[in-house]
N, C-alpha and C positions, 0 to 999 in steps of 0.2 A: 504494500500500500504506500503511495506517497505519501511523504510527508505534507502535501498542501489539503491532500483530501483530508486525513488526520484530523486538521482544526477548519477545515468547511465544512464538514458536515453536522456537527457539533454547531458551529455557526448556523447554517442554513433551517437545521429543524430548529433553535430557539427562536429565528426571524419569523418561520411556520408559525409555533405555537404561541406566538405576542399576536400574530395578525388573526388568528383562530378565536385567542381568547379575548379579545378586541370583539370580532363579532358575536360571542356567546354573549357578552356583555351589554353588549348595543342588542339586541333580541331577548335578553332577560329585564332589562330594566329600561330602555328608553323606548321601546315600541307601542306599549299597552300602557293604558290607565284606567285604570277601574274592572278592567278586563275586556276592556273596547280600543281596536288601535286606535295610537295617540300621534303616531311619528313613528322616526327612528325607521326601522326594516319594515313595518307595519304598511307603511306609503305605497300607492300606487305608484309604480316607477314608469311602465309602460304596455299598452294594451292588456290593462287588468292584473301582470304582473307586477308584482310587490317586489318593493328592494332587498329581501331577503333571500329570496331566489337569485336575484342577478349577484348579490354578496356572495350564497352559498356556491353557484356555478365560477365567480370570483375565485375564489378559496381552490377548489379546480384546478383551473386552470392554473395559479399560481404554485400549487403543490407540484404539476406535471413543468411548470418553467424551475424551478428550485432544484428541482431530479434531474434535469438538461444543463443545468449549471454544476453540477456536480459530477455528474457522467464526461464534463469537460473541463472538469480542474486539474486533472491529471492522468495521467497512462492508469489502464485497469491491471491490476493484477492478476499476473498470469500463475498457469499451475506449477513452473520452472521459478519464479522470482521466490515463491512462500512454502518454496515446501523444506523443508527441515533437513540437515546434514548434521 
């Protein structure tokens, strides 16, 4: 394994799980009030879809860019580089 993937990937799922728990957040507490949406993901965004949706397909698509950035930080290891002597 290189050493760049090492501390990217470790990197990359914390930047995941901040933008995850951002949206759990914003859908827990700023969408409803009273039990009626108020805002927040709750919103008509477009053609009857709600921002919650276009967030959760967000989330998505950013997970599959995150795994393309890391699939590119460095050379993959092979079964010849890690196998033990």
């Amino acid at each position: 394994m290189s050493s760049r993937r090492r501390w990217i990937g470790p990197l990359l799922f914390a930047v995941y799980t901040l933008a995850y728990a951002a949206f759990v957040f914003v859908a827990a507490f700023a969408s409803f009030e009273g039990g009626k949406p108020a805002g927040g993901l709750a919103r008509e965004a477009y053609a009857g879809v709600n921002w919650g949706v276009i967030a959760g397909f967000g989330l998505i698509v950013g997970a599959f860019l995150l795994a393309v950035v890391y699939a590119l930080a460095g050379p993959a290891a092979t079964e010849d580089s890690e196998a033990p002597r």
